[in-house]
N, C-alpha and C positions, 0 to 999 in steps of 0.2 A: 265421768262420762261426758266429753264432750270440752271445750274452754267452758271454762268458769267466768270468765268474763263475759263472756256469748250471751252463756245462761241469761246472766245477770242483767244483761243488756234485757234480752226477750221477755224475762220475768223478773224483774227484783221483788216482787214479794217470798221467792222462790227462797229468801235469806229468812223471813218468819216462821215457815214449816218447816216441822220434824220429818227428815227426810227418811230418816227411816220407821218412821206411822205411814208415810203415805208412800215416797217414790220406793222404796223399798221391795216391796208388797206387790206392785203392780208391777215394777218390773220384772220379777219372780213369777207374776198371772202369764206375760207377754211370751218370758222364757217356758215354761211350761205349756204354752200353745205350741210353740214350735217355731216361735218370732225368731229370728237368725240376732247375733248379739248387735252384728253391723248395722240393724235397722234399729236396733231398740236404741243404739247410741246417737245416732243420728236422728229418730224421732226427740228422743228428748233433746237435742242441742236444740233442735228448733221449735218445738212445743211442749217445753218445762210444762207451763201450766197445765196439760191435760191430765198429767202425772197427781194433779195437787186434790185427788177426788175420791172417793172412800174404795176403798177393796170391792165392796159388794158393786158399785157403780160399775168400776171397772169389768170385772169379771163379765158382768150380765150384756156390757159393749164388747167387748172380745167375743163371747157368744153368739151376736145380732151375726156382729161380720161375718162366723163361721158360715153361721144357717144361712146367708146372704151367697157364699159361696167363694168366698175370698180364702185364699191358701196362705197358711199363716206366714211362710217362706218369704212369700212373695212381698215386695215394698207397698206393693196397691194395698195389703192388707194395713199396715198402719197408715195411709190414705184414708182408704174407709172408714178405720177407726176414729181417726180427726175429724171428718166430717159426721159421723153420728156421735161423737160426743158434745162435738159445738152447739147443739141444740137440745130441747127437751123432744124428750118421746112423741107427743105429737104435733111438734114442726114435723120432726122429721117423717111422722106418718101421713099428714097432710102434704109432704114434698111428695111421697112417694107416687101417694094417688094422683096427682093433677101426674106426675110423668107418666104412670100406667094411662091416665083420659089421653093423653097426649100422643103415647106410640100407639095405642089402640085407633083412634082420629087416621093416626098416620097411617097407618096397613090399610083399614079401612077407604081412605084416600087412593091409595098406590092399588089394593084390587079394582075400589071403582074406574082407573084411568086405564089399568091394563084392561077392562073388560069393554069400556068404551075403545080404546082404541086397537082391539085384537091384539093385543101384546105377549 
């Protein structure tokens, strides 16, 4: 999947794991969502390391994205996935809230300006 060299460059620990305990398995989680093979091959050329993290990990991140609303087809969906695995569960719950304080601020902003200015 991908140069070998690539890999290697982006992860060389990627040469200490049992690849098939870990990249195996999770590959198989990605295919069975409905990940197209094109995106799982080119997620891992560029992000071995997400691959390097237990089954149960995986599966329960592939699940976030679903309920999130990400189409597994879709490339945005291993996007998403990268970015809620790079962190733990409450980075990313803490990201989420200050963006919810934030577009709420913002709506909030945008009816006060359209109700001040007749809009």
């Amino acid at each position: 999947m991908g140069s070998q060299e690539e890999i290697i460059k982006r992860f060389a620990r990627v040469l200490f794991f049992d690849l098939q305990v870990y990249v195996a398995p999770n590959i198989e989680i990605l295919r069975e969502a409905g990940v197209p093979n094109a995106n799982i091959v080119a997620f891992f050329k560029y992000k071995p390391k997400t691959f390097m993290t237990t089954s149960d990990r995986f599966i329960r991140i592939v699940n976030e994205v679903k309920k999130m609303g990400f189409n597994p087809v879709s490339l945005k969906f291993v996007i998403a996935f990268q970015a809620v695995s790079s962190m733990s569960k409450s980075t990313w719950e803490k990201k989420v809230e200050v963006y919810k304080k934030w577009v709420g601020l913002r709506m909030r902003f945008l009816w006060l300006l359209r109700s001040i200015r007749g809009v």
